[in-house]
C-alpha positions in Angstrom: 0.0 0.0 0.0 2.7 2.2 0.5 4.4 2.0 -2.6 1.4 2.2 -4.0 1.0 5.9 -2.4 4.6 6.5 -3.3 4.3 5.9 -6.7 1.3 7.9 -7.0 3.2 11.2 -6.0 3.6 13.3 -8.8 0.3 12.7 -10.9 -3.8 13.6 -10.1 -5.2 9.4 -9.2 -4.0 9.5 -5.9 -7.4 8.6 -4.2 -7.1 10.3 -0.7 -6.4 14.1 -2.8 -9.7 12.8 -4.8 -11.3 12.5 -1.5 -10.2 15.5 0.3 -11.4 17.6 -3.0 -14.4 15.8 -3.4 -15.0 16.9 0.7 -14.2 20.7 0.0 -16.0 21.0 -3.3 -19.3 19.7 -1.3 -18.6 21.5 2.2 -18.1 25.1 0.5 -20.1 27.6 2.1 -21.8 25.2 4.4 -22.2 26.7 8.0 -20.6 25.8 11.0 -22.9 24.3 13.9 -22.4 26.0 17.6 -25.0 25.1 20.2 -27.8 25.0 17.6 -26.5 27.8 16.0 -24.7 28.9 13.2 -21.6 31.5 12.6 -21.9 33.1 9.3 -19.1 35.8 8.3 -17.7 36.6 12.0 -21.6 36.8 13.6 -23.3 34.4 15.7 -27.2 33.7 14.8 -29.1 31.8 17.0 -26.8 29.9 19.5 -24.9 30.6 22.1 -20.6 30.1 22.6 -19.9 29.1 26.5 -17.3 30.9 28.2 -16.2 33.1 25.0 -16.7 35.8 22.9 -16.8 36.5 18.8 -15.1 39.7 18.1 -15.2 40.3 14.0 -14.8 36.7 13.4 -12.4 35.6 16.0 -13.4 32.9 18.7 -11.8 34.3 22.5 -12.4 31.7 25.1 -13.2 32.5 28.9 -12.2 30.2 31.6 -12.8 27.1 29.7 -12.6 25.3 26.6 -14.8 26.1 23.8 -16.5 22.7 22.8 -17.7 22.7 18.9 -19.7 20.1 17.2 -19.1 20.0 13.3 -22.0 18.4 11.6 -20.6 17.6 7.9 -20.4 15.3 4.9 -17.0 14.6 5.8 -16.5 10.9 6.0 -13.8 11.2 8.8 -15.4 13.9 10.8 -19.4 13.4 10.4 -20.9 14.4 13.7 -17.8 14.3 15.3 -17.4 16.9 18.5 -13.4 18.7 18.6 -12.2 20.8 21.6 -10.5 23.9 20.8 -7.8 25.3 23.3 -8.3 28.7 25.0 -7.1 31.5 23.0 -5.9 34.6 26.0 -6.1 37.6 24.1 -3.7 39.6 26.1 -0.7 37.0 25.4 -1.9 35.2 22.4 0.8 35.6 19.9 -1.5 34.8 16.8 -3.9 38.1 17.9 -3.1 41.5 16.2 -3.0 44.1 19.4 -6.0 45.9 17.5 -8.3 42.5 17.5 -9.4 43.6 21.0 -11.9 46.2 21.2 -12.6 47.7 24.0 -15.8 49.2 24.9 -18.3 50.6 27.5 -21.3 48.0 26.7 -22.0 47.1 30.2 -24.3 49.9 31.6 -26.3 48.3 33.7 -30.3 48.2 33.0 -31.3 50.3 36.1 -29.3 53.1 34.8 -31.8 56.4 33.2 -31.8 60.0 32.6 -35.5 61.3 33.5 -36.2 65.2 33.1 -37.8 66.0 35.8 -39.1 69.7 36.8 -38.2 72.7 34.5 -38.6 74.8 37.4 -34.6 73.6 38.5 -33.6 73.6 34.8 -30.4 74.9 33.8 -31.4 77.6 30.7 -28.9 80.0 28.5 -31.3 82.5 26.8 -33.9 80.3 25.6 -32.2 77.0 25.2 -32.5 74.6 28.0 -29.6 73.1 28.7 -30.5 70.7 31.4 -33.4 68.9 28.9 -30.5 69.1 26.2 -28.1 67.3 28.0 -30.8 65.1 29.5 -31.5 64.0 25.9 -27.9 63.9 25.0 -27.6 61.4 28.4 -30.0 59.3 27.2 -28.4 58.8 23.5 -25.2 58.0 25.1 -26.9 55.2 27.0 -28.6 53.7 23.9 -25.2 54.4 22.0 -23.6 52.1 25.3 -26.1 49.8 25.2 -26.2 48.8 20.9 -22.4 49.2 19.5 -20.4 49.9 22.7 -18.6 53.1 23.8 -15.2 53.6 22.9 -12.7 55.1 24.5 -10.7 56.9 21.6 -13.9 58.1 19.7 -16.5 58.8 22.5 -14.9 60.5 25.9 -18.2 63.3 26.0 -20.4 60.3 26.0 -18.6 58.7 28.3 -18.5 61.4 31.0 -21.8 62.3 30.4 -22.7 59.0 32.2 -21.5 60.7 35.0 -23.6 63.8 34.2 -20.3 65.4 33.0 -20.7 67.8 30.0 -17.1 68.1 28.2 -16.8 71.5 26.8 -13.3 72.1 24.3 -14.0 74.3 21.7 -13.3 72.2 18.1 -13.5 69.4 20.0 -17.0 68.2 20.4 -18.4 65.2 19.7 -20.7 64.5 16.3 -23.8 63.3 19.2 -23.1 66.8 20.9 -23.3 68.5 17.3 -26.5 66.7 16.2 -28.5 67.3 19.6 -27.1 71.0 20.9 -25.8 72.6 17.3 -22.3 74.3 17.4 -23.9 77.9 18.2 -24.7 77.0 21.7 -22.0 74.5 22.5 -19.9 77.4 21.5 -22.3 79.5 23.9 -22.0 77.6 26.7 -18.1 77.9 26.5 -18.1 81.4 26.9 -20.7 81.8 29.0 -18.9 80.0 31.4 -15.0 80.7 30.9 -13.0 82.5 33.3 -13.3 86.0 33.7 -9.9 86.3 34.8 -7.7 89.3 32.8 -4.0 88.6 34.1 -1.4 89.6 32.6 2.8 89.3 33.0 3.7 92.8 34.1 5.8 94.3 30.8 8.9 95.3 33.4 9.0 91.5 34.6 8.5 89.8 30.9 11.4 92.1 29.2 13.7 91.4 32.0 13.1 87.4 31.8 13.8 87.4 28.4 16.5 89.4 28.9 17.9 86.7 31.1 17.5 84.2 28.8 18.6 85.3 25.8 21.8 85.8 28.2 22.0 82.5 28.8 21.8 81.5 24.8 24.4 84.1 23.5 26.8 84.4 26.7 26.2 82.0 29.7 24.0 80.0 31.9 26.4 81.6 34.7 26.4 85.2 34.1 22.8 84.9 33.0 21.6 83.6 36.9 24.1 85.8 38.0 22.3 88.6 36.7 19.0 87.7 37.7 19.8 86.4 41.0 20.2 90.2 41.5 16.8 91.5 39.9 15.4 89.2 42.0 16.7 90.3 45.3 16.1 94.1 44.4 12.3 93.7 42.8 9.4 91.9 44.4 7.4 91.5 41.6 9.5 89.5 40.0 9.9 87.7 43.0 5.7 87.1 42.6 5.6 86.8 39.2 7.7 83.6 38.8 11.0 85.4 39.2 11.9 81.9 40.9 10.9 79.4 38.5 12.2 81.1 35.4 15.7 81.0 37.6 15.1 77.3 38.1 14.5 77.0 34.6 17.7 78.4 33.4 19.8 76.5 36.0 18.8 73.0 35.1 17.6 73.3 31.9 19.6 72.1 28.7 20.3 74.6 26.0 18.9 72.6 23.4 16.1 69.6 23.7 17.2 66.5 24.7 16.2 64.1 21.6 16.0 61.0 23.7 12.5 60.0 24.4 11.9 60.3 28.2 10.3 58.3 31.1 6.8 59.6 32.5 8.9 60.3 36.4 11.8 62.2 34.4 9.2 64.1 32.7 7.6 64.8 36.0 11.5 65.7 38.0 12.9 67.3 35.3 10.5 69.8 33.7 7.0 69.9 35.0 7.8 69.7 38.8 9.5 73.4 39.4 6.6 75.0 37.2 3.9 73.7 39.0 5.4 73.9 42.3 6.1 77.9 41.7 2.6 78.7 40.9 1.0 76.6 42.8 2.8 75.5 45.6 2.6 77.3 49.5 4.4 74.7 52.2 1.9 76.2 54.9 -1.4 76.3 53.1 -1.5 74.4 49.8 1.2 71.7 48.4 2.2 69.9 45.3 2.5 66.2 45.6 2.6 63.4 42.9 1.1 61.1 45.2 1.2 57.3 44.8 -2.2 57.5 46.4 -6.2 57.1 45.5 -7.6 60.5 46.2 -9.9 60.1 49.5 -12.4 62.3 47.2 -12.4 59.4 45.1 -12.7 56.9 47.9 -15.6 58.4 49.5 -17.5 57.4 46.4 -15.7 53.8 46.3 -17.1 51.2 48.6 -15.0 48.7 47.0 -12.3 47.5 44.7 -9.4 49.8 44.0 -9.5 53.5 43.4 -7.7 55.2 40.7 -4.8 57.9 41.6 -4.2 60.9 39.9 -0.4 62.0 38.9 -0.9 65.2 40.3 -2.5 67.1 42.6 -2.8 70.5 44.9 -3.8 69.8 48.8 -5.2 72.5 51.0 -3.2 71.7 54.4 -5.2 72.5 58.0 -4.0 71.6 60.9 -0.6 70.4 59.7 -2.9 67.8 57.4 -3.6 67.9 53.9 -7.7 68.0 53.8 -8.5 68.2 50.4 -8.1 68.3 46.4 -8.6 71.3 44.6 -6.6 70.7 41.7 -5.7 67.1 39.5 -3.5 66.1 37.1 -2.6 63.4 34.2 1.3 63.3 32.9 1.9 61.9 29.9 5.7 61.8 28.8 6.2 63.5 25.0 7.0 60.3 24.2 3.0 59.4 24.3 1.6 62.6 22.9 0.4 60.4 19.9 -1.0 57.6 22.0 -4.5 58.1 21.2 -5.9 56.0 23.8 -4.1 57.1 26.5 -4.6 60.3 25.9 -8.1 59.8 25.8 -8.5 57.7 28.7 -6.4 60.3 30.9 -9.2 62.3 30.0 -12.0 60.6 31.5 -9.9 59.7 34.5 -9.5 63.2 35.1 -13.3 63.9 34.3 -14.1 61.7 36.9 -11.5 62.9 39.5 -12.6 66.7 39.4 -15.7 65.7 40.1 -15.2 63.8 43.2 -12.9 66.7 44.2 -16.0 68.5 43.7 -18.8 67.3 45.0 -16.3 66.6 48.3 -16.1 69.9 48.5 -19.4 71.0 48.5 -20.1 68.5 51.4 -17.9 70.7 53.2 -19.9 73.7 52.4 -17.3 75.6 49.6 -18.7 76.9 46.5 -15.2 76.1 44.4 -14.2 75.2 41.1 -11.5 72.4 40.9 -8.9 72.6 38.3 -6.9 70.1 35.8 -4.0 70.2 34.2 -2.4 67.4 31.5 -1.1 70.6 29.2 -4.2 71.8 28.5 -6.3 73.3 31.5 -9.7 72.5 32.3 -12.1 73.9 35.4 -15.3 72.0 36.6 -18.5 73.3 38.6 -21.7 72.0 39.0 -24.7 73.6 37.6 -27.9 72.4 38.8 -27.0 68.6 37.8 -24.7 69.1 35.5 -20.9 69.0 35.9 -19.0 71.4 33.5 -15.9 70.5 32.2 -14.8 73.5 30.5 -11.3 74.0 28.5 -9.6 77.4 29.4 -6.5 77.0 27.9 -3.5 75.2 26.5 0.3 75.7 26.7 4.0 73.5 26.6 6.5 73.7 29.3 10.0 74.3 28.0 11.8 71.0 27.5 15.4 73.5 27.2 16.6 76.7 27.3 15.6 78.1 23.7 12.1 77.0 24.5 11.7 79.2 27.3 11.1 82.2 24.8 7.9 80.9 23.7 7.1 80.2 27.2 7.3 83.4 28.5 4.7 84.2 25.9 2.7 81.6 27.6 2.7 82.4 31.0 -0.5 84.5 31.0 -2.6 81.6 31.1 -0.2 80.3 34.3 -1.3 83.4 36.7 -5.0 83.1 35.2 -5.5 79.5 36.5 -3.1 80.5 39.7 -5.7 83.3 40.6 -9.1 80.6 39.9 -7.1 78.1 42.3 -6.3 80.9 45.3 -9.8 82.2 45.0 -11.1 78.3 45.5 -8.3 78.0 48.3 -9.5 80.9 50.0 -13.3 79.9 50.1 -12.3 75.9 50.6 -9.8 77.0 53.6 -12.2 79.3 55.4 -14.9 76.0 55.5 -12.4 73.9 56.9 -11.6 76.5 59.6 -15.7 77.7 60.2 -17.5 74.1 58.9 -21.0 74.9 57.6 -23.9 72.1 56.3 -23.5 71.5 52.8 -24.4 74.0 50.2 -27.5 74.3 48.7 -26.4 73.3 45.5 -26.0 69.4 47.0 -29.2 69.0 45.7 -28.1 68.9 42.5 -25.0 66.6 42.6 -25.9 63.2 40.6 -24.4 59.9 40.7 -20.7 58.7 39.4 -21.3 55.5 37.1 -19.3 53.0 38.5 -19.0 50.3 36.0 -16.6 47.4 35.9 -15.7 48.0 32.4 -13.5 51.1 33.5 -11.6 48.7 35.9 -9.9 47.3 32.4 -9.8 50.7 30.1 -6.1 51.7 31.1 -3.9 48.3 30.6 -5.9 47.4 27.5 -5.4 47.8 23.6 -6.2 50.2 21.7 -6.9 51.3 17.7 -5.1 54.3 16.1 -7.8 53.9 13.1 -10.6 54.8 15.3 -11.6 58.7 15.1 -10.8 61.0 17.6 -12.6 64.4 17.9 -9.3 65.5 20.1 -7.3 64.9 17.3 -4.2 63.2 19.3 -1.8 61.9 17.3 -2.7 63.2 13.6 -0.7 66.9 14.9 
């Protein structure tokens, strides 16, 4: 028999090639049985797969083996049942990173947006906002429920599950367009951005650059030097950052280091003396990068583990730090085009100003909390809904010859320093005269607390998805 197969090799009458073509001419486009059900091009009609998943097409086990029962002409495999292994789709080596899409699809069936009385309703000239955004809710939550949230394409609809409406001008969503119209969402923004006019006193900006284009055309040395002694003679450059533009010209590089850079030596080597000489006052409020969940944060959390912010600004009272008023998200340049990160910082720090928040309302304090991840944002709460609202966007100098354009900058620095003392000052005088909760506790709603954003920030991602932020396309 075996020479018989031997000599066969080579020419079209070997009977087991008849067989096998015989078996895929009449098996062609016959379906695949699963549980009494059938997969046709990636989908699953009528059955059920035990323990796994089908995403577009491909079979991901859970805990156990998938068990599949072919039912086919086949003379060696009619009705015969074959166990297929458990595919992990975190390690599996066979899985492109983008074949695992993650989404918010998990909202659970209790969750609704009602509209209640108009009489509490948030209006801007004739528009009301509060049934708006109530409708805008609602089409987030059938969004969830249908194809899935996603995390690159759909941060507004994601916060808004926490009655968070996102406000970057350029930036909104194509459900925010369709249900508010640009005009207002444009509205909104201004009707709500700072009031704030600050600006670098002219003496103070000529003689910081001044120092610095010292430094580039003569020395770092006789440059500090030089403004070492401004410094002691002038107070107002003393207040108006006199310190950290020193700083700055003492440990910065002349040029940009071209060396991508880790997330803690972005946060040593650049971003920690700016923040810390606006923001930072050892006896009433302090910069920390804490390793921490915020207690904001935990006061919401009855279990599992709470998610901690980069950065943060503590109001200290009796030698304690008692609460948040400002967060933060680092992300290294190195991950400026990470699109999912990016976005998922975002949310994080959605839902972090508004635990700071509503905290500090408990308390009493009529504050706005502040964020920072390059561009600025501020939050309040406006009967029931939390605005997120973009002020501003600027880069820290990563050298010397970049410290030019921030000087330029630094307008929008003292404008978010002045929001953050006036928050201090209201937040600081609760904590030393407590008083019930404000009025406006009426109005604080409910942080959805889903498992699915247990698994956003170690997962995969997919560059192809759109992006109303733009990150990573400039």
């Amino acid at each position: 028999m075996l020479d018989k197969y031997r000599g066969s090799e080579g020419s079209d009458n070997r009977p087991d090639r008849e067989l096998a073509r015989k078996w895929e001419k009449e098996r062609s486009n016959k379906p695949i049985i699963i549980n009494n059900g059938t997969v046709n091009n990636g989908t699953v009609n009528g059955g059920t797969i035990n323990g796994g998943t089908v995403n577009d097409g491909i079979i991901v086990a859970g805990t156990s083996a998938i068990r599949m029962t072919i039912l086919s002409e086949s003379p060696t495999l009619k009705s015969s049942t074959i166990e297929l292994p458990i595919l992990d789709p975190v390690n599996n080596p066979f899985l492109e990173e983008d074949s695992v899409i993650i989404s918010i699809d998990d909202i659970p069936s209790e969750l609704s947006f009602e509209h209640g009385d108009s009489i509490n309703d948030f209006f801007l000239q004739e528009a009301n906002i509060s049934r708006l955004f109530c409708n805008y809710q609602n089409k987030s939550l059938e969004i969830a429920r249908t194809n899935g949230l996603f995390v690159e394409s759909n941060v507004h609809e994601i916060l808004s599950l926490s009655s968070i409406l996102m406000l970057t001008r350029d930036s909104h969503s194509n459900i925010m367009i369709n249900l508010f119209g640009t005009p207002l969402l444009d509205k909104i923004h201004e009707e709500f951005m700072p009031k704030q006019q600050i600006e670098l006193d002219l003496n103070c900006e000529s003689k910081f650059r001044k120092a610095i284009k010292m430094a580039m055309k003569n020395s770092r040395k006789d440059a500090t030097n030089w403004l070492l002694g401004q410094l002691a003679n002038e107070e107002i450059l003393r207040e108006d950052a006199g310190y950290t533009i020193l700083d700055c010209l003492r440990t910065l590089p002349m040029s940009t280091i071209r060396n991508d850079h880790s997330e803690m030596t972005h946060i040593t080597n650049y971003l920690d003396r700016i923040m810390r000489g606006f923001f930072d006052d050892p006896n009433q409020h302090i910069v920390q990068w804490p390793n921490t969940a915020l207690e904001e944060s935990k006061a919401r959390k009855f279990e599992g583990r709470t998610k901690q912010p980069d950065f943060t600004v503590s109001v200290v009272h009796q030698l304690q730090t008692k609460a948040v008023l400002f967060v933060g998200e680092v992300s290294p340049p190195s991950q400026k085009n990470n699109v999912f990160k990016n976005c998922n910082d975002l949310i994080r720090i959605g839902i972090f100003m508004k635990d700071c928040l509503d905290s500090a309302i408990d308390k009493g304090a009529d504050v706005k909390v502040i964020d920072y991840k390059v561009d600025f944002y501020i939050m309040d709460l406006i009967k029931g809904t939390y605005i997120m609202l973009h002020i501003g966007q600027m880069t820290f100098p990563a050298s010397v010859k970049e410290m030019l354009s921030f000087v330029d900058e630094m307008d929008l620095l003292f404008i978010v320093r002045e929001i953050f003392r006036e928050s201090f000052n209201v937040l600081y005088t609760n904590l030393c005269h407590p008083s019930p909760p404000l009025a406006k506790a009426s109005f604080k709603r409910v942080t959805l607390n889903s498992p699915k954003f247990r698994q956003l920030v170690s997962k995969t991602h997919n560059v192809n998805r759109s992006c109303p932020f733009w990150y990573g396309r400039f």
